[in-house]
C-alpha positions in Angstrom: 81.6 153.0 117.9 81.9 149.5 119.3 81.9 146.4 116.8 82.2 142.7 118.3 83.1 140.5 115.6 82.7 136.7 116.1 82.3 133.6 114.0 79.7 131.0 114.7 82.2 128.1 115.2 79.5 125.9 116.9 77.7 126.0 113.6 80.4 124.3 111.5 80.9 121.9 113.7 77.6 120.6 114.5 76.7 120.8 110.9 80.0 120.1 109.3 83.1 118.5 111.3 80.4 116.0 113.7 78.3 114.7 110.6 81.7 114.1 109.2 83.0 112.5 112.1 79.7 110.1 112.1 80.7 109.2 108.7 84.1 108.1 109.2 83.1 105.7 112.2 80.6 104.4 109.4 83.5 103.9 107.4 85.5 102.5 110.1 82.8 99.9 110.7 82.7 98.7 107.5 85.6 96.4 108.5 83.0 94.1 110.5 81.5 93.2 106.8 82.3 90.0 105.5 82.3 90.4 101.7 84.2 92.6 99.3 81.3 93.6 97.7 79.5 94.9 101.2 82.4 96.9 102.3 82.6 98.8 99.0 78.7 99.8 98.8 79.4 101.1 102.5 82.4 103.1 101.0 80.8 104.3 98.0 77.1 105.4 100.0 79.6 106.9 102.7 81.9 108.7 99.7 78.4 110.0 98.2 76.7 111.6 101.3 80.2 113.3 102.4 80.2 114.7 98.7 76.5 115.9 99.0 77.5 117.5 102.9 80.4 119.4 100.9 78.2 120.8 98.4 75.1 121.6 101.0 77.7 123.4 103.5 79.7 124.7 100.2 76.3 127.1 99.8 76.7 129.0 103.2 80.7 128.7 103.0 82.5 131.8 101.5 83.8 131.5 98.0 87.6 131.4 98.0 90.7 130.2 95.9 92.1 128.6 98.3 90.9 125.9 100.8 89.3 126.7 104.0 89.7 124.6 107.1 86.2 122.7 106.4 87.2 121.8 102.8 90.3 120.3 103.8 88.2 118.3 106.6 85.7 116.9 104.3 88.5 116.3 101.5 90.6 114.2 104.1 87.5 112.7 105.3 86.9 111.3 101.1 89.9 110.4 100.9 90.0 108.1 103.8 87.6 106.6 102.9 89.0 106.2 99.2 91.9 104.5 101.3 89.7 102.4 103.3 88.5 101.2 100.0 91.5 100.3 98.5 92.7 98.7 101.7 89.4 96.4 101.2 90.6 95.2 97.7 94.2 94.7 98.8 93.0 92.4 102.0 90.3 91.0 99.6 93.0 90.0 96.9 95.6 89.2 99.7 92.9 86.4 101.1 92.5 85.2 97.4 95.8 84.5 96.6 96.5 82.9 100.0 93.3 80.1 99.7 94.5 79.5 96.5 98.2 78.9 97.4 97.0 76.8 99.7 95.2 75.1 97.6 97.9 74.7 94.8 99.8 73.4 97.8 97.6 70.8 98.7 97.0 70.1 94.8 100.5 69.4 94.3 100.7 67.4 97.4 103.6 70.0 99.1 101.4 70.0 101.8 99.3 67.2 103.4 95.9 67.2 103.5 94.7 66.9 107.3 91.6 65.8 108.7 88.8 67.7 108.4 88.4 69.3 112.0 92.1 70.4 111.9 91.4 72.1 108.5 88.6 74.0 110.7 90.4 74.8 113.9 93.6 76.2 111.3 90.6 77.9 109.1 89.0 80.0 112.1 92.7 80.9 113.7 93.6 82.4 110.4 90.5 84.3 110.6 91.0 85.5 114.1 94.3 86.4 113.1 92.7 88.7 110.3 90.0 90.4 112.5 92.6 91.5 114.8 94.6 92.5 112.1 91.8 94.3 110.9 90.9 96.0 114.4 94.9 97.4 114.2 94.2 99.1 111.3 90.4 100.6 112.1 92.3 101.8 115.2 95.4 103.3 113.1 93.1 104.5 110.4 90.8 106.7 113.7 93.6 107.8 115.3 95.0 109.1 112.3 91.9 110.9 111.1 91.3 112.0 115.0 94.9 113.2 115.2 94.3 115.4 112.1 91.2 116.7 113.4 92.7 118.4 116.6 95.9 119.4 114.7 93.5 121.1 112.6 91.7 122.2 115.7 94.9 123.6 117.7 96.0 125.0 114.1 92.6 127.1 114.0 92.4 128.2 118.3 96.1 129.6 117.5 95.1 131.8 114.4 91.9 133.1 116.0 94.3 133.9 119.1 96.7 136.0 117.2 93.9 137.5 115.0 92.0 138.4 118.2 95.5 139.9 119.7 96.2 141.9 117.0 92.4 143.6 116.5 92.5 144.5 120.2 95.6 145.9 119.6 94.3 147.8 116.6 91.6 148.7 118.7 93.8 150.4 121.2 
């Protein structure tokens, strides 16, 4: 008696890990957004449909007590982008209070006021300066998640190695 055990790999990842993936460069592009209130609906529509992918693959998963290697993907992948949402309040409320020192600055005649095109030329530069600050953390953010992905990957190839070893072996 012969038996050839394998698990359909390609199915979890085109149906699971990829979608997943997609999601998290939504996520990612949700920096390009100009308002507060634009990035979180991204985050919360994004947060909902990797939710609803977890409970649609949950049906053909296994039930276990412990977490599998797709549940920790998708709970990584929610919680980046919980964390991208935060980041969005902290930048948002980290603009705020900046404009309004500024302000209190100029109010209280600290600073002077300057002409009107100098006022413009600082106003875009500070915005430059916070889309590439932005871009550094989109890029730390997806290397991060990316990084985890192929540990997880490497992680899995070495277990299915050994197990594979040690049924030939059994085999024999």
């Amino acid at each position: 008696i012969r038996l050839n055990l394998k698990r359909q790999v390609a199915f979890y990842f085109f149906k699971v890990v990829l979608p997943l993936m997609l999601i998290t460069c939504l996520n990612f592009m949700g920096f390009s957004l100009e308002t507060l209130g634009e990035r979180l609906a991204n985050n919360v529509s994004l947060f909902l449909s990797a939710l609803a992918l977890l409970y649609v693959v949950g049906q053909d998963l296994p039930h276990t007590t412990f977490l599998t290697a797709i549940d920790r993907i998708v709970l990584v992948t929610l919680i980046l982008i919980f964390t991208t949402s935060i980041h969005f309040v902290v930048m948002w409320r980290h603009t705020r209070q900046e404009l309004y020192s500024e302000e209190l600055d100029i109010a209280k005649g600290i600073i002077e006021t300057k002409d009107e095109t100098e006022v413009k030329v600082v106003g875009i530069e500070k915005k430059l300066l916070r889309l590439e600050d932005e871009l550094h953390v989109v890029l730390a953010y997806f290397f991060g998640f990316i990084g985890y992905l192929a540990t997880v990957a490497i992680q899995l190839m070495i277990r299915r190695y050994k197990t594979c070893k040690e049924f030939q072996k059994n085999i024999e």
